[in-house]
VMD Tcl script that draws the C-alpha trace (Angstrom):
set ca {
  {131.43 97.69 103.37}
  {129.48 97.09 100.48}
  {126.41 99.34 99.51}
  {123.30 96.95 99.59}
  {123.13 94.33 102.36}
  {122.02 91.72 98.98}
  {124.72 92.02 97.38}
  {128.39 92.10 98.33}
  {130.63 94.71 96.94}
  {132.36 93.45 93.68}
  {129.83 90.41 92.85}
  {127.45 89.95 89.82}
  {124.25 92.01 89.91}
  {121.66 88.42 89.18}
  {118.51 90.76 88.35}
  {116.15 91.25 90.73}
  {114.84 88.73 92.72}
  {111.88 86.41 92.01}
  {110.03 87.73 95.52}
  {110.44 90.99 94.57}
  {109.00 90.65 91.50}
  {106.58 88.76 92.62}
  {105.36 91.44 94.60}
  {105.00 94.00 92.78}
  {103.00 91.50 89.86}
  {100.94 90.81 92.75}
  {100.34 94.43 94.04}
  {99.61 95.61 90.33}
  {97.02 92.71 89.52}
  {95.39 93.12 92.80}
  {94.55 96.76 92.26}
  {93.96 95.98 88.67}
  {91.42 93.28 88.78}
  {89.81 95.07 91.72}
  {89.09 98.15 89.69}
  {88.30 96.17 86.63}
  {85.66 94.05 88.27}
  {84.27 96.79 90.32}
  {83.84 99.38 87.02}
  {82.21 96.56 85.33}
  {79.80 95.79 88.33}
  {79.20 99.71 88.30}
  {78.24 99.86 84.82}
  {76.23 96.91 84.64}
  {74.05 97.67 87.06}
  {74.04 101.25 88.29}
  {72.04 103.98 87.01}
  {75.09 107.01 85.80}
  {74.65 109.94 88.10}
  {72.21 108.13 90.81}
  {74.11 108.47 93.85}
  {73.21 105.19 96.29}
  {74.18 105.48 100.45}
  {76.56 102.96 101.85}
  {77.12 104.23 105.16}
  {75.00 107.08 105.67}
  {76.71 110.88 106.04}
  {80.09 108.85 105.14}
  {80.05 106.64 102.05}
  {77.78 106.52 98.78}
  {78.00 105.05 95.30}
  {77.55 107.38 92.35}
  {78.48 106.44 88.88}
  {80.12 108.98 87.21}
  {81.84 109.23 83.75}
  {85.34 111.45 84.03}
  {86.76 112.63 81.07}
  {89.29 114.71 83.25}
  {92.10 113.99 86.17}
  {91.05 113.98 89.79}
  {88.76 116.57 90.63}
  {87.63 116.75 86.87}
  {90.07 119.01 86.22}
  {91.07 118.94 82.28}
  {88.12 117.61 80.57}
  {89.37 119.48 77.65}
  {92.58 117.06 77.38}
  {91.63 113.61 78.32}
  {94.57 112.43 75.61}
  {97.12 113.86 77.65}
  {96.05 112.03 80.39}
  {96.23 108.98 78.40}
  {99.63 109.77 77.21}
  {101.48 110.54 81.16}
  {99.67 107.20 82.50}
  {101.18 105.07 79.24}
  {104.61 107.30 80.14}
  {104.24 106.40 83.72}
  {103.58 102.94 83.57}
  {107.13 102.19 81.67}
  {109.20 104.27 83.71}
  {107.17 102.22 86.69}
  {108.23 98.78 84.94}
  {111.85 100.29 83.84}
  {112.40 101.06 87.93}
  {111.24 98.14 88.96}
  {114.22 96.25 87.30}
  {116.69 97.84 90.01}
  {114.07 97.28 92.94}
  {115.32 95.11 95.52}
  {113.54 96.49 98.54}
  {109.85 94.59 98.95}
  {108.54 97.92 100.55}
  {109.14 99.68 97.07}
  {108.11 97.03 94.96}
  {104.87 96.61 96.72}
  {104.86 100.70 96.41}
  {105.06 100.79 93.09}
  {103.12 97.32 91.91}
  {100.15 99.62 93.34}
  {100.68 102.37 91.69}
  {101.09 100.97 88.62}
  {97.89 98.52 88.82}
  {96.17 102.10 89.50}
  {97.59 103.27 86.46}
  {96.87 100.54 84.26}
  {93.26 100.24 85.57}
  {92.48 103.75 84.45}
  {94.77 103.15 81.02}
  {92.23 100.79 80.39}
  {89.70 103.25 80.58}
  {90.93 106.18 78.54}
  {92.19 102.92 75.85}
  {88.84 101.11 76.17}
  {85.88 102.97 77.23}
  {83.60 105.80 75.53}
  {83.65 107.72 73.42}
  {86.93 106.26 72.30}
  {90.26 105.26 72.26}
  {92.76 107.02 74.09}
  {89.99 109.41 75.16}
  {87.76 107.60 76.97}
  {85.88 108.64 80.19}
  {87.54 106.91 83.27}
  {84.82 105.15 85.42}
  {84.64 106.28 89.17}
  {81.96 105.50 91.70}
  {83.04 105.77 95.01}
  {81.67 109.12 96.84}
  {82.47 110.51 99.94}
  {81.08 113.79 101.35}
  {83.33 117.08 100.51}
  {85.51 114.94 98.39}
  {86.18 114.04 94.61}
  {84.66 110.75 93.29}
  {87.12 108.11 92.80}
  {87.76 104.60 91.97}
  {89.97 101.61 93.14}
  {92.58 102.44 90.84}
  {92.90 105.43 92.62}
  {92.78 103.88 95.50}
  {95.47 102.30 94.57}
  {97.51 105.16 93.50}
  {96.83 107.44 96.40}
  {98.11 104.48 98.37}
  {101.43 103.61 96.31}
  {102.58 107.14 96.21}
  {101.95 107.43 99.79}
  {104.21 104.68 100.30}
  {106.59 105.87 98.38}
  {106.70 108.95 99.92}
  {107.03 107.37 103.05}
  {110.01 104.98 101.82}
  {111.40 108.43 100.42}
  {111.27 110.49 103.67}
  {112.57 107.38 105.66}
  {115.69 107.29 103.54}
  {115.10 104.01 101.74}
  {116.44 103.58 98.63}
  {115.08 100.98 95.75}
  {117.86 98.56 96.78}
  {116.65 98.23 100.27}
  {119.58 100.53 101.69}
  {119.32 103.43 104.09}
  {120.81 107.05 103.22}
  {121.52 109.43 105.42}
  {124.02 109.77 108.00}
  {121.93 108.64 110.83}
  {121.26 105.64 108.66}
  {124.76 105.45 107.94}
  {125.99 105.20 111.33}
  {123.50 102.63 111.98}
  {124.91 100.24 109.52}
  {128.77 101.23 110.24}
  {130.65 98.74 112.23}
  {132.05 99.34 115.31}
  {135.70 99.58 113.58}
  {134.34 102.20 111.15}
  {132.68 104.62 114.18}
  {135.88 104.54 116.42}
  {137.96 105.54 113.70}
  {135.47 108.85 112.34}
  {136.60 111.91 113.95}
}
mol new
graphics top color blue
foreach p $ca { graphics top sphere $p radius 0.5 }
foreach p [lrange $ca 0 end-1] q [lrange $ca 1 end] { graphics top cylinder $p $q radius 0.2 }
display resetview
C-alpha cells in the first residue's frame, strides 16, 4: 500500500502539482490584493481615528495606525514583528513545495497573503521601513481592530487547525488508526489481529 493515494509507492516524486499550486497563488493574491486595495481606500479617504457605522451595534470602520501585534500588544517592538512575518512567509513557501492536499494549500495560500499584506506594511508604511504601522480598519464591538490580512490569517490557521485535528497530512493522506483502517483493504483488516 503506498502512503499517498498520488503517488504510488516506489515512483518519482514530479513536484507538486500545477492545481495545487495554483491554489495556494490564488488564495495568497486574493487576500493580498484585498487588503492592499482596502488599506489604500482607508487611507485615502478616511479620517485616522473617526470611527464610521456599517451595521449599527455590529460593524464600524475606524482607521487606526498599529505599530503592535493584535490587540496592540508590543508597540515597543514593531521590528520583531517584521522579522517572524518575513520568517513565516518562507517556511509558508518552503511547505508548500511538499503540499499535495488542495485543503492545505488553500490553508496556507491564506495565511500567507495575510502575512504578506501586513509585511507590506511594517516594509512600506510610516514611519519606516521594517517598522511601519500596520493599517487596520475594521471594528467590531468588544473586539480588536483588524484588517483583511487578518482576516485572512485568522481564517488559514483555522483551517489548518482543522486539517490538523482531522488527521490530514500535507500530502492529502489520513493518520490515525481510524483513518488507517479506512484506507486498508479488505485483505489487510482480515489478516490484523
Amino acid at each position: 500500500m503506498s502512503e499517498s493515494p498520488e503517488v504510488p509507492a516506489g515512483a518519482p516524486d514530479r513536484g507538486v502539482p500545477r492545481g495545487v499550486l495554483l491554489l495556494a497563488a490564488s488564495g495568497a493574491l486574493l487576500v493580498y490584493a484585498a487588503d492592499q486595495l482596502t488599506k489604500w481606500w482607508v487611507v485615502a479617504s478616511m479620517e485616522l481615528g473617526r470611527r464610521t457605522p456599517v451595521v449599527e451595534g455590529l460593524l464600524s470602520w475606524q482607521f487606526i495606525r498599529n505599530p503592535g501585534a493584535a490587540f496592540s500588544l508590543g508597540e515597543d517592538i514593531t521590528w520583531v514583528f517584521t522579522v517572524v512575518m518575513v520568517v513565516v512567509s518562507v517556511l509558508i513557501v518552503l511547505t508548500l513545495r511538499r503540499v499535495r492536499s488542495a485543503a492545505w494549500a488553500l490553508a496556507l495560500g491564506l495565511v500567507l497573503g495575510g502575512a504578506l499584506g501586513n509585511l507590506t506594511d511594517r516594509l512600506l508604511r510610516e514611519p519606516g521601513f521594517g517598522v511601519g504601522h500596520v493599517v487596520d480598519f475594521i471594528a467590531v464591538p468588544r473586539f480588536a481592530i483588524f484588517n483583511i490580512a487578518d482576516c485572512g490569517v485568522v481564517v488559514g490557521v483555522s483551517l489548518v487547525v482543522l486539517l490538523t485535528l482531522l488527521g490530514r497530512e500535507l500530502d492529502g493522506t489520513r493518520t490515525g488508526s481510524g483513518a488507517e483502517r479506512l484506507e486498508a483493504s479488505p485483505e489487510e483488516e482480515g489478516t490484523r489481529g
